[in-house]
N, C-alpha and C positions, 0 to 999 in steps of 0.2 A: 196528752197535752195538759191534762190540769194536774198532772202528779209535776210535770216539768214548771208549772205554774206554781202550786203547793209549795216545792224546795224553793223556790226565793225568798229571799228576806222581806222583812213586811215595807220596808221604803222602796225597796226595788218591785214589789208587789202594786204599792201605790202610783208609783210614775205610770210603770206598763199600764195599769186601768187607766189612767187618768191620758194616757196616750192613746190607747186603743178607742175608747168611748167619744173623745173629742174628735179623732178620726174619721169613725164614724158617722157624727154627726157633719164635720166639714164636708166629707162625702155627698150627704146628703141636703147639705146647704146648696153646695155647687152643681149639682142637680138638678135641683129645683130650680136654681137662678138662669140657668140653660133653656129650660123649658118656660120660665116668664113668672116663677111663683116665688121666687125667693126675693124679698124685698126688705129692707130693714126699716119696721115703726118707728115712731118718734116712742122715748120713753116718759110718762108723766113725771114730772118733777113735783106735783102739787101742789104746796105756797109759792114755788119759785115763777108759776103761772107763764110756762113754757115749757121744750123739748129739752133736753139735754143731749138728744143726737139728732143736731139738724146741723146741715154743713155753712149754717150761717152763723150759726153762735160766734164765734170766735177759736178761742185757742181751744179748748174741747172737743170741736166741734168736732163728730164721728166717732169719740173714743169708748161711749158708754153705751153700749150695743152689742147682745146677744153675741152679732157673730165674730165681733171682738173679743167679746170672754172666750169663744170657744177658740180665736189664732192663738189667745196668750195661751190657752190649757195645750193647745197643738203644741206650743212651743216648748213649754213648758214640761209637759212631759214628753215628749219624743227624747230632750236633751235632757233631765235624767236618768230616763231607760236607756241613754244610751254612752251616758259618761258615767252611771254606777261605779262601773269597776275601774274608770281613770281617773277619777278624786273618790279618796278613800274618807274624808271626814263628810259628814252629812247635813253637817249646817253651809261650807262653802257651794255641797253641791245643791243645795235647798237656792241659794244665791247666785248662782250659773244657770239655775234653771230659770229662777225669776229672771235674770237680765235676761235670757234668751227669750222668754216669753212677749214680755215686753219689745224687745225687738222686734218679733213679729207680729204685733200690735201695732208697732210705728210701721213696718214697712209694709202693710197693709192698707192700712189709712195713706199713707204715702202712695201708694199705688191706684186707690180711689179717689184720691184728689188730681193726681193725674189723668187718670180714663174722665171725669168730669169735667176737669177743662177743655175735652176734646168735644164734648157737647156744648150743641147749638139750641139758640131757644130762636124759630125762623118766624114768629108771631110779631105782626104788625103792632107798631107802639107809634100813637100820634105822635109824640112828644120828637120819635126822630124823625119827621115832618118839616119841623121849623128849620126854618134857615134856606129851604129848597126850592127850585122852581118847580111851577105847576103850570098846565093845561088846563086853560076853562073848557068845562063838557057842557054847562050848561051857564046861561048869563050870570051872572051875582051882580042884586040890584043894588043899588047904593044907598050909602049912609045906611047898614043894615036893616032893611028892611024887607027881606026876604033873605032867603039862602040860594045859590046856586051850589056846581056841583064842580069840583076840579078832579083831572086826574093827576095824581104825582106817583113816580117809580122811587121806590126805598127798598133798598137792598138787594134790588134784581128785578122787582116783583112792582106793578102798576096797581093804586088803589085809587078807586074813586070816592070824594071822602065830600060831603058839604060843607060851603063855605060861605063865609059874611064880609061883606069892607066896610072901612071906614071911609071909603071914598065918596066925595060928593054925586060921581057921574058911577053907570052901570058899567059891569065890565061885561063886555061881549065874550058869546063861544068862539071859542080858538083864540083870544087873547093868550098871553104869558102872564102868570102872577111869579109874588114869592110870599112865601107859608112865614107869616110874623107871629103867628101864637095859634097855642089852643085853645078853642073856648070850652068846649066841652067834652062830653064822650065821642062825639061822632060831626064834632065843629069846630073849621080851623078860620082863623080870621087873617084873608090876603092884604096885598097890595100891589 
């Protein structure tokens, strides 16, 4: 095996390493990821006083990451080692290899931005509250001056959340409100 290694040229030497090793390592990326350990960090940027692969950034966003270097070297050399001998000049194929890299960089990333939109964040947010009817659970005295307690269902799911009025009179349990704002973390003010 290494005499059959030995006789290649040293560019057709380079790709196979540079294919075989990132291999390996995708191997062992996708592994890990299977079993729950494969996770991509945020990279420090420094002065720029954030990530450079967080999926919020903008147009970057996921490109500067570990196991992106390793799709483009995936890419990268597989399609040298394996178009060596079908482009004979070594700067086009040095250029074949890059665009293909790249490519599997974009369709990568393309492919993670799609399994992400498929996720849900199923976490109560006051904020989608407002607008809604509610359930008195417990009275809400008036002109805020206590809190009572309402239940309102968001999203499937019934929360019981405290709430304030501005109304002159109390609102009795089992009245109907509707959720006009948030007042605070864990306070919505009815009417």
């Amino acid at each position: 095996m290494m005499d059959l290694f030995n006789s290649l040229e040293p560019l057709q030497k380079f790709f196979w390493t540079i294919a075989c090793c990132a291999s390996l390592v995708f191997i062992i990326q996708t592994i890990m990821t299977f079993v729950g350990l494969g996770t991509d960090t945020d990279v420090d940027a420094g002065p720029m006083d954030g990530s450079v692969d967080s999926m919020e950034d903008g147009a970057l966003c996921g490109v500067f990451s570990f196991r992106n270097l390793i799709n483009f070297l995936l890419g990268y050399g597989w399609a040298g080692a394996l178009l060596y001998g079908t482009i004979e000049k070594g700067l086009l194929l040095q250029l074949v290899a890059i665009a293909v890299g790249l490519l599997f960089v974009l369709a990568f990333v393309f492919m993670f931005r799609q399994v992400m939109k498929l996720s849900h964040d199923g976490s109560f947010k006051m904020s989608e509250a407002v607008g809604l009817r509610a359930d008195v659970y417990l009275r809400i005295p008036a002109a805020r001056s206590g809190r009572g307690k309402v239940q309102v269902s968001v999203m499937g799911s019934v929360h019981e959340v405290d709430a304030m009025t501005d109304r002159n009179e109390e609102i009795p349990t089992g009245g109907q409100v509707k959720i006009t704002k948030v007042l605070g973390d864990d306070l919505l003010l009815v009417e």
